[in-house]
C-alpha positions in Angstrom: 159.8 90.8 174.0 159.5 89.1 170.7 160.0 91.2 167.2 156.7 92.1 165.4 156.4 92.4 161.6 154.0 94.1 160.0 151.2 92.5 157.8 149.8 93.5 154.7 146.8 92.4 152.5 147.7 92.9 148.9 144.1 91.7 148.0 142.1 94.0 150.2 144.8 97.4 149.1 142.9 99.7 146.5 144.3 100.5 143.7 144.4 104.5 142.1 143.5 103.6 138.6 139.3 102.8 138.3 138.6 99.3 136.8 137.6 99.3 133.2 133.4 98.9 133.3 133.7 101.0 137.1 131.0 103.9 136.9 132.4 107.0 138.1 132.4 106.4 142.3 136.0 105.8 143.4 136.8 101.8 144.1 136.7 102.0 147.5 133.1 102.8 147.9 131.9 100.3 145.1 134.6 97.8 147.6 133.2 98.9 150.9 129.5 98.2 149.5 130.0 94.8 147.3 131.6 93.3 151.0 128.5 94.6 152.9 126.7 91.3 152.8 129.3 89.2 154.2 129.7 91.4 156.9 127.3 89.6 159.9 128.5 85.9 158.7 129.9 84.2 161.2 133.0 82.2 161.0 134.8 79.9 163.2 137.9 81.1 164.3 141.0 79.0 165.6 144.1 79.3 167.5 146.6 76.6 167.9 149.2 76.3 170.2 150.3 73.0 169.4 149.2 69.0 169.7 149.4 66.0 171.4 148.2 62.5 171.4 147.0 60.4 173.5 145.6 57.2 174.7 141.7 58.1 176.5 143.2 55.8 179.2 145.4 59.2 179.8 142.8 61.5 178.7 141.0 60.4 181.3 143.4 60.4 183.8 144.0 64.3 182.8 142.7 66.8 186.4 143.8 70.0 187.4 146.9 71.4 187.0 147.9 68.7 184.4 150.6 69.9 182.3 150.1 68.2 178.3 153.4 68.2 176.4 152.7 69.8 172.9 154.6 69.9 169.7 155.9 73.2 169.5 158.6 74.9 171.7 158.1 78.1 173.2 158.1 81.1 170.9 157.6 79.2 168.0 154.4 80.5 165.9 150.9 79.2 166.3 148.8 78.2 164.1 145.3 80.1 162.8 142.6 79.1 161.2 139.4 80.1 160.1 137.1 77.7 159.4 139.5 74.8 159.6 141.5 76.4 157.1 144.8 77.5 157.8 145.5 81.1 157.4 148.0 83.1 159.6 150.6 81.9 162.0 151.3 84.1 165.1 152.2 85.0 168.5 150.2 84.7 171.6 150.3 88.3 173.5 148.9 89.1 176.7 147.0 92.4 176.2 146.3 93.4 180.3 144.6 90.8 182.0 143.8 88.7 179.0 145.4 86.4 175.8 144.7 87.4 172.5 147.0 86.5 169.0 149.5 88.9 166.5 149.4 87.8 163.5 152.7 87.4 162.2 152.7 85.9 158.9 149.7 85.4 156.2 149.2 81.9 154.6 148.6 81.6 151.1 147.2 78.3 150.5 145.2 77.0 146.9 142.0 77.7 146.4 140.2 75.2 145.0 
């Protein structure tokens, strides 16, 4: 089985000290509450094991069982993004009977 690393959010850790103009409720709470109204947006969530290209001649020709060469080798991270943004890389894990994703490694891309 593969190695899995732990991963952290720096952005999303509270911090002990209060901000300057906080009011007297501890940060989390003031956090928690501020975040509320993005809870229930929905976003678009991708995983991707890798990529190919062809003709539509071959896409066409593509049926059951058709194996399509991608551009990664096994064990080698995926890619996953959130809105078409890339933001994690991970592993593919098969939790029972069904696939989910570890994320292994955050992506810290610019903002614009």
């Amino acid at each position: 089985m593969s190695e899995t690393t732990d991963v952290t959010l720096p952005e999303l850790q509270t911090s002990s000290a209060p901000p300057p103009d906080s009011s007297s409720e501890p940060d989390v709470k003031r956090s928690a509450a501020e975040l509320e109204a993005v809870f229930d947006v929905l976003v678009n969530v991708s995983a991707v094991l890798g990529k190919s290209t062809m003709e539509v001649s071959q896409l066409l020709k593509l049926g059951r069982g058709t194996v399509v060469e991608l551009d990664r080798k096994i064990g080698e991270a995926i890619d996953i993004y959130v809105n078409d943004r890339l933001v994690a890389r991970g592993e593919v894990v098969l939790v029972e009977d069904r696939l989910g994703i570890t994320m292994t490694e955050i992506v810290k891309g610019e903002r614009s």
